[in-house]
C-alpha positions, 0 to 999 in steps of 0.5 A: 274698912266699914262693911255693909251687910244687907239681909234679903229673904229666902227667895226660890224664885223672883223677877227683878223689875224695872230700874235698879231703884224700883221696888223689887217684888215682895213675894215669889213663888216656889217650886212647890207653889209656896211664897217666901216672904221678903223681909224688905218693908211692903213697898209703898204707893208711888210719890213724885221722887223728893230731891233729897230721894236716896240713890238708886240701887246699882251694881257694885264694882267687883264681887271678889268671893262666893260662899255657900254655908248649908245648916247642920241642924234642923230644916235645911238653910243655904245662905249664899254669903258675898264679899265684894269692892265698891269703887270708892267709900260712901256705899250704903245697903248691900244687898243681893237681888236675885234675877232668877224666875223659876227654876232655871234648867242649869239650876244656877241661881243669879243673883246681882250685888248692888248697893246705894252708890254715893250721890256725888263723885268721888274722888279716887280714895281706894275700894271700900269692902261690901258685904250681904247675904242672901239665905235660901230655904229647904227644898230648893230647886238650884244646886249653885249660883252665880253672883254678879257685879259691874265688871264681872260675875263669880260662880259656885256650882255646888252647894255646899261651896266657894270660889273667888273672883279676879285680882281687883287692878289699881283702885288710884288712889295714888294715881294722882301725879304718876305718869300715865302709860298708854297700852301698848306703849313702853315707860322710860327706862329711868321709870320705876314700877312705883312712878307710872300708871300703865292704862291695863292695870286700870278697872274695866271701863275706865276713862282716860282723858288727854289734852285736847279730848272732848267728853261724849258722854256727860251721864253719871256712873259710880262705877267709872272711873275718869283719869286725866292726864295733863300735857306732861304727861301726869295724871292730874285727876282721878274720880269715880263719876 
């Protein structure tokens, strides 16, 4: 699979502004005063949004491992390294955007891993792997961060460090014309695992549509995930929306 990697500079301290597609502060001052530089390009004044503007950042869907690599040589280097599942392929421009301002009192560093989501809906092909980095420079205030995604979040508590998130469930992407079980309902016995799609196995926030079911919400998110079911019982559609 195509892995996208981003490299944000060496922040101790930011705040995240505004939407996920907002221009996110240029410089942040550390702990001893000092501003670290982003190497993202100086953000420029405000233009009436084009129709072919790109996708706005948001969260990816699963972070499934943190690792915190420390330089042996020279000035000290932690770089937090990310690797996570976007809901479908078409993801562009991981990055890791740090929510932390200060220095927090647990001395946990959040971060946020997002990407440009596709500008449409997808149909369900399977997760694609994202990746980024985020380097942190010498005499930094945290001694762990946290990573968070649209579902979950996984943590490292120390520096040097790793830890993996959650099994990621069933990506659909052979859902279609499999039998939709509902939670807490049983399959017919002459069933196969191999045959039904059981409602608990489907990502987090997953919308299941059924004959005769109205939508309340008409709002795009890439990180849901829309099944429907026809009357007998078989899954006939699923797209990330």
């Amino acid at each position: 699979m195509k892995m996208h990697m981003a490299i944000t500079a060496a922040l101790a301290s930011v705040v995240l502004l505004g939407s996920w597609g907002s221009s996110l502060a240029q410089k942040a001052a550390g702990p001893s005063g000092q501003n670290y530089q982003n190497n993202s390009a100086p953000a420029e004044a405000a233009k009436p949004e084009a129709a072919d503007a790109p996708a706005p950042l948001a969260p990816v869907l699963r972070v499934t491992s943190v690792e915190v690599l420390r330089s042996a040589h020279g000035p000290t280097l932690d770089i937090v390294r990310v690797r996570g599942l976007a809901s479908t392929g078409g993801w562009e421009e991981a990055e890791l955007v740090p929510l932390t301002r200060g220095t927090p009192p647990d001395g946990i560093l959040e971060l946020v891993f997002v990407a440009r989501a596709p500008a449409e809906a997808s149909n369900a092909t399977g997760f694609e792997v994202v990746e980024a980095i985020f380097p942190i420079e010498s005499n930094h205030p945290f001694k762990g961060v946290n990573v968070r995604s649209a579902t979950e979040s996984v943590r490292v508590k120390e520096f040097p460090g790793y830890a993996e998130g959650k099994a990621a469930g069933e990506d659909c992407a052979k859902c279609v014309g499999k039998v939709f079980v509902a939670k807490g309902a049983s399959a017919a016995a002459s069933r196969n695992a191999g045959e039904v799609v059981r409602e608990e196995q489907l990502p987090a926030g997953a919308r299941v549509l059924k004959p005769g079911d109205g939508i309340a919400s008409a709002d795009s998110n890439p990180n849901r995930l829309t099944v429907v079911v026809g009357e007998d019982g078989r899954i006939t559609s699923a797209v990330w929306d």
